[in-house]
C-alpha positions as CSV (number, residue, x, y, z in Angstrom):
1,X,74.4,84.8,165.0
2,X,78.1,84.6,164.6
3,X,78.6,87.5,163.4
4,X,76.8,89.5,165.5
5,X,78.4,87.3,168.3
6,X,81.8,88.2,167.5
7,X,80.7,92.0,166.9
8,X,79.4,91.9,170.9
9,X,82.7,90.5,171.4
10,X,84.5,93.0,169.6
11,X,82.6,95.9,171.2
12,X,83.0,94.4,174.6
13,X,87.0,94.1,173.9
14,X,87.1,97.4,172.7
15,X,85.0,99.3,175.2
16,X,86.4,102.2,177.4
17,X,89.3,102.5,174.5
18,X,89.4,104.9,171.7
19,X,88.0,102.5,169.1
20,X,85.1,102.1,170.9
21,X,82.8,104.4,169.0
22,X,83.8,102.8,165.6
23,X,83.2,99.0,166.8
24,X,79.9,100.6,168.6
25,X,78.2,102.3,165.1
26,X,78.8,99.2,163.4
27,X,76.8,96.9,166.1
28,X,74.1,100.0,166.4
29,X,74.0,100.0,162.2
30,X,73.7,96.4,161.6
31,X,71.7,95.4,164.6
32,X,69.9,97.6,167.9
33,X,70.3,101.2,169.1
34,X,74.2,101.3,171.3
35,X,71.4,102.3,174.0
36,X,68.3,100.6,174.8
37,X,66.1,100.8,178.2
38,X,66.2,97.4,180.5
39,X,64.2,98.0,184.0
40,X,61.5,100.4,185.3
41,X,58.0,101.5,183.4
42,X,58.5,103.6,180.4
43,X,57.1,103.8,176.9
44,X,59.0,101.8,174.0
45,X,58.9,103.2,170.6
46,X,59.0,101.3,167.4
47,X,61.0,104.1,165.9
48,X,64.2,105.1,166.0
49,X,67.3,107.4,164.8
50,X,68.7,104.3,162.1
51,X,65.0,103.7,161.4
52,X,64.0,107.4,160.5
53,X,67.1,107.6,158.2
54,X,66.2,104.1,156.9
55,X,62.2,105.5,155.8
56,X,64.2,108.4,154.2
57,X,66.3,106.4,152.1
58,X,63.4,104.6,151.0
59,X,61.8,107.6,149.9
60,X,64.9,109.0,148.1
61,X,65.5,105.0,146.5
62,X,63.0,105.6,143.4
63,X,64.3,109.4,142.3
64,X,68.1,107.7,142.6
65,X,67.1,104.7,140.2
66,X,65.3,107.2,137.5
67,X,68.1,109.4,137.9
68,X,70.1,106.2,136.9
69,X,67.8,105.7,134.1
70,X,67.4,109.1,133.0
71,X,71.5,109.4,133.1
72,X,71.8,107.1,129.9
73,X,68.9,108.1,128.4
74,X,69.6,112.2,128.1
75,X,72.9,110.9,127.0
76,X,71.7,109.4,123.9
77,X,68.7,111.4,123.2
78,X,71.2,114.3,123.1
79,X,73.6,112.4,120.2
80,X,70.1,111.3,118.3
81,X,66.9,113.5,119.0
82,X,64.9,111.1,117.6
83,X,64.6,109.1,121.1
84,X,62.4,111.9,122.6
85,X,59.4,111.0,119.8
86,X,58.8,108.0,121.9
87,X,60.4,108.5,125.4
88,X,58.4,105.5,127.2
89,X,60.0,103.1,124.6
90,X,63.6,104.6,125.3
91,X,63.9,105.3,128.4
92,X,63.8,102.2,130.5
93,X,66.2,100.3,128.5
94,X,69.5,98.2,130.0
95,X,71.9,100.6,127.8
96,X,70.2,103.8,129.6
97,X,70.5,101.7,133.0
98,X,74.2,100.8,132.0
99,X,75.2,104.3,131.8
100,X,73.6,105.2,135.5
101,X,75.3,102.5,137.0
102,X,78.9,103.5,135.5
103,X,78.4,107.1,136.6
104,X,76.0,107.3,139.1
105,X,76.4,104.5,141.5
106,X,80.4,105.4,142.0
107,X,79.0,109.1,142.8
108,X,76.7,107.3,146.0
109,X,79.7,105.1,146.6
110,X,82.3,108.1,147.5
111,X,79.5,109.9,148.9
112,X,79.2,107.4,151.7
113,X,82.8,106.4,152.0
114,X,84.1,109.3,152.7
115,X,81.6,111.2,154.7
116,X,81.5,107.8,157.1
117,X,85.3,107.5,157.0
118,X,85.4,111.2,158.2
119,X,82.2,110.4,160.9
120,X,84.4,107.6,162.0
121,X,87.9,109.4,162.9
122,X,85.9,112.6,164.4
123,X,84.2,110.1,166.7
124,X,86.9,107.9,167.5
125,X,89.1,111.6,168.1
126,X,86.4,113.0,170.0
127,X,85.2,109.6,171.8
128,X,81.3,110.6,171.1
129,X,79.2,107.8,169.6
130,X,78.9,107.6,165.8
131,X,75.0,109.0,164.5
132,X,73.4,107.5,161.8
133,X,72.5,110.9,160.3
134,X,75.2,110.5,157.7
135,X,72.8,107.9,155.9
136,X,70.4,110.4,154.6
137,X,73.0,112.8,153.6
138,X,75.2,110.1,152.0
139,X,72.1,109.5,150.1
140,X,71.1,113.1,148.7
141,X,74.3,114.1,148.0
142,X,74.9,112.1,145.1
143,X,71.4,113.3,144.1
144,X,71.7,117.0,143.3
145,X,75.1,117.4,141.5
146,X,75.5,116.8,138.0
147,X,76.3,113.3,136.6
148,X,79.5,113.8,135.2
149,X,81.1,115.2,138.6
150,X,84.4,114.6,138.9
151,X,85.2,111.8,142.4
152,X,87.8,113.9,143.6
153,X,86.1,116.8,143.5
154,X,82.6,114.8,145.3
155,X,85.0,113.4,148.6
156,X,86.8,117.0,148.7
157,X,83.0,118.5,149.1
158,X,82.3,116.0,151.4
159,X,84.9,116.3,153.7
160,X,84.3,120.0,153.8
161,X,80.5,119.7,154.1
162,X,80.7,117.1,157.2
163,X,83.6,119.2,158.8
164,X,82.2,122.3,158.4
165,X,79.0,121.7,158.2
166,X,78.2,119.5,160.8
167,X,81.0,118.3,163.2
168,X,81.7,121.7,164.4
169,X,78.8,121.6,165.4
170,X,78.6,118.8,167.5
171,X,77.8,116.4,165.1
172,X,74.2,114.9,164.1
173,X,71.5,117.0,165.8
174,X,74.0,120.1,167.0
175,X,74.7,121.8,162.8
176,X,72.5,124.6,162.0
177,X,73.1,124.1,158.2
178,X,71.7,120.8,156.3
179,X,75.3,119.0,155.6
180,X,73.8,117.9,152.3
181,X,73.4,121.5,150.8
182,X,76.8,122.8,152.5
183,X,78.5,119.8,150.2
184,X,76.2,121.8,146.8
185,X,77.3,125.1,148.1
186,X,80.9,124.8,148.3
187,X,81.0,122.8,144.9
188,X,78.8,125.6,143.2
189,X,81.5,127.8,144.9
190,X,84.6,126.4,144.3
191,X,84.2,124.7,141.1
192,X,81.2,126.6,139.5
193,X,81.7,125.2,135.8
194,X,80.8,122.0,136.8
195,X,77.9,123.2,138.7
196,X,76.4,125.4,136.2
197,X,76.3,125.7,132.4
198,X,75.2,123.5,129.7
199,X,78.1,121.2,129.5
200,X,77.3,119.6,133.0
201,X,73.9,117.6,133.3
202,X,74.3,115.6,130.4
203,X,77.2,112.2,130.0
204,X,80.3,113.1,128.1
205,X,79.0,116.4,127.2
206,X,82.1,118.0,127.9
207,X,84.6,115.6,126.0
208,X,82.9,116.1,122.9
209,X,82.3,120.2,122.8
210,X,83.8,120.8,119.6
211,X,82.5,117.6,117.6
212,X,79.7,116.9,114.9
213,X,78.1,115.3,117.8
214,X,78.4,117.4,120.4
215,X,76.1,117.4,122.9
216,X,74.1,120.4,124.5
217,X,72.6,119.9,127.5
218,X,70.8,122.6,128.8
219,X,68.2,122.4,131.8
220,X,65.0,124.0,131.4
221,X,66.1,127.0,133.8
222,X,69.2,127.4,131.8
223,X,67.1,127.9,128.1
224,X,64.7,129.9,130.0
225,X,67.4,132.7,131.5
226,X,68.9,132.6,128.0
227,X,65.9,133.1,126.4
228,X,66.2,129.9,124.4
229,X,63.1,127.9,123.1
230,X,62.6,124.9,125.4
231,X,61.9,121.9,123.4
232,X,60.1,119.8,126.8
233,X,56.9,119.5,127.2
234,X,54.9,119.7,129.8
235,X,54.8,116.0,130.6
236,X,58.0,115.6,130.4
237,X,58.7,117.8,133.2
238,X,56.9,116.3,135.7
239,X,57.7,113.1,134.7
240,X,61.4,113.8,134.6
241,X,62.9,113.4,131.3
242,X,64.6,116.2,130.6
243,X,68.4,117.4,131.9
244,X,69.4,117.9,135.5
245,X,70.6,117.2,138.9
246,X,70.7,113.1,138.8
247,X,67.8,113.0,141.3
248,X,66.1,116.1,140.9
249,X,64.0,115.7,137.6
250,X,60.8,113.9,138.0
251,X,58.3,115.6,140.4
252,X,56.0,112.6,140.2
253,X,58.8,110.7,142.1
254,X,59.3,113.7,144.4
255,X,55.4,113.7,145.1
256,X,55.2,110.4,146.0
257,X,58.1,110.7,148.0
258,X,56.8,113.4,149.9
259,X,53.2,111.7,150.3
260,X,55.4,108.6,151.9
261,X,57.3,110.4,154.2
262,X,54.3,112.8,155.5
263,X,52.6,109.0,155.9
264,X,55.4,108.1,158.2
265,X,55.7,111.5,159.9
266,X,59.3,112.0,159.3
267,X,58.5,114.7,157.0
268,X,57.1,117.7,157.8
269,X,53.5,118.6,155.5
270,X,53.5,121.6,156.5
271,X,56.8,122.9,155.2
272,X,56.8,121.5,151.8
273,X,53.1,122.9,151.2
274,X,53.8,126.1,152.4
275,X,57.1,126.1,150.2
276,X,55.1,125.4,147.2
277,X,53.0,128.3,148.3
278,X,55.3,130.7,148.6
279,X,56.7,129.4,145.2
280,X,53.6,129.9,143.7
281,X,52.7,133.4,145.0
282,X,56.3,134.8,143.6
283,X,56.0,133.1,140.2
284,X,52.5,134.6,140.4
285,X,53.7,138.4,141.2
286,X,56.1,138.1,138.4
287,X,53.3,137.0,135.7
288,X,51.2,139.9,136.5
289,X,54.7,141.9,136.2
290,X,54.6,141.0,132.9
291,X,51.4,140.2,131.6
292,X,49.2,143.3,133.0
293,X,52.0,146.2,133.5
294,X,53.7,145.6,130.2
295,X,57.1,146.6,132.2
296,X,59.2,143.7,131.5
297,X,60.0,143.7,127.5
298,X,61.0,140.3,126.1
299,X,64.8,142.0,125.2
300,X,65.3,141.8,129.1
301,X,67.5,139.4,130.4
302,X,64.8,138.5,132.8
303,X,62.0,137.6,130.4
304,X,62.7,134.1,130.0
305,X,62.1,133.4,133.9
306,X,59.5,136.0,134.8
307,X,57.3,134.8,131.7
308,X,57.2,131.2,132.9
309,X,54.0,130.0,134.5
310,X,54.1,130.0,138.2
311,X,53.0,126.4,138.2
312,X,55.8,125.4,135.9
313,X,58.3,126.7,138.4
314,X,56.9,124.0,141.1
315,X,58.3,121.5,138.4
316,X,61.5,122.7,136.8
317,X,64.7,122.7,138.9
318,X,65.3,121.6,141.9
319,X,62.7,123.5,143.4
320,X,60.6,120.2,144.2
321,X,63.4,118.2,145.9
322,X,64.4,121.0,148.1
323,X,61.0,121.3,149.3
324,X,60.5,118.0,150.0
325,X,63.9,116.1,151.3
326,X,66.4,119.7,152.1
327,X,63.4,121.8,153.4
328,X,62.0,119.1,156.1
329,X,65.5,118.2,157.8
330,X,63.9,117.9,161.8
331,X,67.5,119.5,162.6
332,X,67.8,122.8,160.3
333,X,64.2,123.5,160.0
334,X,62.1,125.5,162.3
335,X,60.7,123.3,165.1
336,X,56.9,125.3,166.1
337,X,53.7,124.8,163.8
338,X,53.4,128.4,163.0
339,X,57.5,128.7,162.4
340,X,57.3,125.9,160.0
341,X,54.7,127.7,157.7
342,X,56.7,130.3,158.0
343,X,59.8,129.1,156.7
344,X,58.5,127.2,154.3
345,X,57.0,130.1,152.9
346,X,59.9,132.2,152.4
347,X,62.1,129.7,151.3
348,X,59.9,128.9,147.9
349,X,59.4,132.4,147.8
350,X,63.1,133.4,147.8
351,X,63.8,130.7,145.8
352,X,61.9,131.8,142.7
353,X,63.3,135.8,143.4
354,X,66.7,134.2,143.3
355,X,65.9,131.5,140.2
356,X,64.3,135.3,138.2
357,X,66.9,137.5,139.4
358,X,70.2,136.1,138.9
359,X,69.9,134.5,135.5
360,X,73.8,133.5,135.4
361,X,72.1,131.0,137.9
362,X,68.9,130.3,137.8
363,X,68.8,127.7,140.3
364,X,68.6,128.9,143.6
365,X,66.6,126.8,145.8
366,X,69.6,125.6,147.9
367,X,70.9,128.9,148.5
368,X,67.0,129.8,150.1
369,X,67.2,126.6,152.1
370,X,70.7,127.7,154.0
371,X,69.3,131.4,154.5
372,X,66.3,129.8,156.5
373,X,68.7,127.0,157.9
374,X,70.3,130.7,159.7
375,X,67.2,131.7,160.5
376,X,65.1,128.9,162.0
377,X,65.5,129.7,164.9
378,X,65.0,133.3,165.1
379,X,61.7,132.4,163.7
380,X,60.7,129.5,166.4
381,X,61.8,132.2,169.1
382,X,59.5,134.9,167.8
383,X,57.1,132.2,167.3
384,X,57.2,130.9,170.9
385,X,57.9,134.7,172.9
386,X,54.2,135.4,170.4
387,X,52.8,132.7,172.1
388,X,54.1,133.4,175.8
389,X,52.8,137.2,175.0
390,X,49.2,135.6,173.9
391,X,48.9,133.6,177.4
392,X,50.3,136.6,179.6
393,X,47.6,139.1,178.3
394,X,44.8,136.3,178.8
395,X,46.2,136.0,182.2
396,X,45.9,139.6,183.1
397,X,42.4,139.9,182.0
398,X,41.9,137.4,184.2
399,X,43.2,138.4,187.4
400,X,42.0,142.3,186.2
């Protein structure tokens, strides 16, 4: 109680002045919603803003500690290939563990201290209250870039992504891009060999390049653009033990993620099934290009990615996290029923053109995510003016 005393205290000594906000997001974080009803009859929900963040978090809690896992293990599987023989036995071991908390947790650190810190001054400037939507973002940032990424580089993409992003916009609730993927986007951008390449998803790969034990650490989409033989099997890849974004690799975790937040209806079921769809019927289209026209020869520089499997697409990449966590943001996404199949749709669907087409980078589910984040709404409108059309024609038959 004392410290939530001398927070009220603080709050109330600070109110009407600039500091306000800060003093206010710290009492709202830590303890009840800045506003609350008091008189009259109205409904009282159980949920709020902190809380819906909070279930999010939760979901995103077992991808960050395999990523932490997975970190150390990829790490030492690439110095001595022998670990993958038995990958149950080597995986979940305090070394592996050791290495995730050395490089991951300092990646979620900066991710929160410096987006908050820049949440903080804009609503202390601005005199608006403080939104807890940073939590989620602070969260998946740290999730899909590459383990090694430089700290510097992380807060510079942060500042940028929160600026730009989202506080132009008005803040939490206002942005028309997911804050999250503007941060990916301007690192890919700006500082694209540590986004891409084989030197990037593995610890230390870069320091030893040119050393008897060098490390290679290609993804899957990487060996398959190249043309390379992939040496992951199947289970591997939905379990997650293979190279990538820290939080992006096992689409078990991802599942049950996505079965926890459609249980809590944060997350949108509609929108991740229909991006998997549209995933699906790409990877599909490009099969039959190449198994029943005989078009595509393996010398192309496409063969790699229009040869995979369209269900092997739903599990390589980042295609599985974007559906699930990027794809289902209530603020970017398309708000209707009918909009939200929609979208889904086209963003797994673009996704795979982008992943096939543009073998330098083979990754390009965030890229289909922002497109749609442009486009959300064009699609709820055309949604809604379909609808309003629908009831005006019944109402003329009607009268007539």
């Amino acid at each position: 109680m004392g410290l939530k005393q001398n927070l009220h205290n603080l709050k109330e000594k600070y109110k009407g002045t600039k500091m306000a906000p800060a003093f206010n997001a710290i009492h709202t974080f830590l303890y009840l919603p800045n506003e609350v009803t008091h008189a009259g009859t109205h409904i009282k929900g159980a949920d709020d803003l902190k809380r819906t963040m909070n279930i999010v978090i939760m979901a995103l809690i077992p991808c960050l500690i395999f990523g932490m896992f997975n970190a150390g293990y990829q790490h030492y599987a690439a110095i001595d290939g022998s670990l993958r023989t038995d990958v149950l036995a080597n995986f979940f071991t305090f070394d592996n563990l050791w290495i995730g908390i050395i490089k991951v947790l300092p990646l979620v650190i900066v991710s929160y201290a410096v987006g908050l810190l820049v949440e903080f001054i804009f609503a202390v400037i601005k005199g608006h209250e403080v939104e807890e939507g940073y939590l989620v973002t602070g969260m998946l940032v740290p999730l899909i870039v590459p383990v090694d990424t430089p700290l510097w580089m992380l807060s510079v993409a942060v500042i940028f992504g929160v600026v730009i992003g989202k506080e132009v916009f008005g803040g939490t609730g206002m942005n028309i891009l997911n804050p999250a993927l503007t941060i990916r986007a301007f690192l890919f951008f700006a500082y694209p060999t540590w986004m891409s390449g084989d030197k990037v998803w593995v610890h230390d790969a870069v320091n030893r390049v040119g050393t008897a034990d060098a490390i290679s650490g290609e993804t899957i989409l990487g060996s398959y653009a190249q043309n390379q033989e992939v040496i992951y099997s199947n289970w591997d890849k939905f379990m997650g033990f293979i190279p990538g974004s820290v939080g992006e690799t096992s689409t078990l975790l991802i599942l049950l993620g996505a079965a926890f937040l459609i249980f809590t209806k944060i997350g949108s079921w509609r929108i991740i099934l229909s991006t998997f769809i549209g995933a699906a019927v790409m990877g599909m289209i490009f099969n039959y290009g190449i198994i029943d026209t005989g078009v595509i020869t393996e010398s192309s520089k496409f063969y790699g990615l229009m040869n995979t499997d369209w269900w092997e697409h739903l599990m390589i990449g980042g295609l599985a996290f974007g559906a699930v966590y990027m794809a289902t943001d209530p603020v970017t996404a398309s708000q209707t029923n009918k909009g939200k199949w929609i979208y889904g749709f086209l963003i797994g669907f673009i996704s795979i053109m982008i992943r096939v087409f543009n073998p330098a980078y083979p990754e390009g589910v965030f890229l289909a995510i922002l497109l749609m984040n442009v486009f959300a709404p064009t699609i709820d409108h055309y949604v809604v003016q379909g609808n309003v059309n629908k009831r005006l024609k019944r109402t003329k038959v009607k009268v007539a």
